[in-house]
N, C-alpha and C positions, 0 to 999 in steps of 0.2 A: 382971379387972385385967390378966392376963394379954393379952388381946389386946387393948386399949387399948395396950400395950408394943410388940408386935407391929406395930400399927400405925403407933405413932409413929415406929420405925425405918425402916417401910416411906417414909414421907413423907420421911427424911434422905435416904434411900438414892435415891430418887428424884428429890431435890433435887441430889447429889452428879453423878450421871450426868448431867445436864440440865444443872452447869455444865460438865464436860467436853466441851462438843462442839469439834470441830475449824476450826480456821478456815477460812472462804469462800476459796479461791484468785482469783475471781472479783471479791470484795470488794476484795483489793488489788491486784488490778492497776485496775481501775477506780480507784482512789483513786491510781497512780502515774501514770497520763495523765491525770488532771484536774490534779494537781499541776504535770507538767509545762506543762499550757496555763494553769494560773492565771501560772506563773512567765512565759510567752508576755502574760500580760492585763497584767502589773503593768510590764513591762517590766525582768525581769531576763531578757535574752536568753541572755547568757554559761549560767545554769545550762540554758536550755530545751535550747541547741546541746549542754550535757554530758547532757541524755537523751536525745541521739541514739545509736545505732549503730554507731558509727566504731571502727576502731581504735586500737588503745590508742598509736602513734603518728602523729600527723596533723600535716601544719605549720601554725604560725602561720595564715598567707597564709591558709590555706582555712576554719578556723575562725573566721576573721576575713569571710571572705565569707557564713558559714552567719548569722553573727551579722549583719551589715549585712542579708542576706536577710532575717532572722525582724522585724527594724527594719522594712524597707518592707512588709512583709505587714500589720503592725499600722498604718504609717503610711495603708495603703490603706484597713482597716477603719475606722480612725478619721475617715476622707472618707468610706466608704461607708455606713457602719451607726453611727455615733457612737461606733465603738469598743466593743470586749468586755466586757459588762456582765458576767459571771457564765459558769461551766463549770458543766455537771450529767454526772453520768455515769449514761445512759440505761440502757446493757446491756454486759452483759465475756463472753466467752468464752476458756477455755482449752481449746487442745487437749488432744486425748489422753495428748500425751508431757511437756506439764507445760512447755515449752518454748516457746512460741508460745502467743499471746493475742488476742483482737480488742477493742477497747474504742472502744463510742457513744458519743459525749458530744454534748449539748446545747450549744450556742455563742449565749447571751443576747445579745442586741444593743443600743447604745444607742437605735435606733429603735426597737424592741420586737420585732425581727421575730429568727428562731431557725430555726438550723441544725443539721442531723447531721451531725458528721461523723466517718468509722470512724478510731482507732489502731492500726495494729499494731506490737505489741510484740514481742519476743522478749528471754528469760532468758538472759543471761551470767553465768556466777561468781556464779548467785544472785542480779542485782539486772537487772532489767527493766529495757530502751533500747524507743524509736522507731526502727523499720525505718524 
């Protein structure tokens, strides 16, 4: 009886440890550049240009150009490939310093044809931009 007890603890104990594992840093940066290009697919520009890089002051004028830029990028794909059918995020890398990241994403087309192309990221105040 006794190690019927033994055991069963041993199966919590090892249930316990198994849900504490640490989160993927990998995981989520890959899921914050697919984010930003789904925000790219659907056509909210305005949030794609705020995951950019920029400093924390920038005028109007230019953010206004970033935005009409991200506009003709889609208006091109949507002549050339029938537009952005779907993001996949292929493979993420973070550097060593926890600072810097690279993220693959897959680019679905509406002609069926697909693209890699690389993100890099970089960490401010904890929240990941497009370089």
């Amino acid at each position: 009886m006794r190690k019927l007890i033994y055991v069963f603890f041993a199966f919590i104990l090892v249930g316990v440890v198994a849900c504490k594992e640490e989160a993927d840093p990998t995981v989520a940066v890959g899921n914050v550049a697919k984010k930003y290009y789904d925000y790219l697919r659907v056509g909210k520009y305005d949030s794609f240009v705020c995951g950019m890089n920029l400093p924390p002051r920038v005028p109007d004028s230019y953010r206004s150009q970033l935005t009409d830029n991200a506009k003709m990028f889609m208006a091109q794909m949507r002549e050339e490939h029938n537009g952005i059918d779907s993001v996949k995020v292929r493979r993420a890398v973070v550097d060593s310093t926890g600072r810097g990241a690279s993220v693959f994403l897959m680019l679905h087309y509406g002609d069926k044809s697909v693209e890699q192309v690389i993100v890099p990221l970089v960490k401010r105040d904890s929240i990941w931009y497009m370089r």
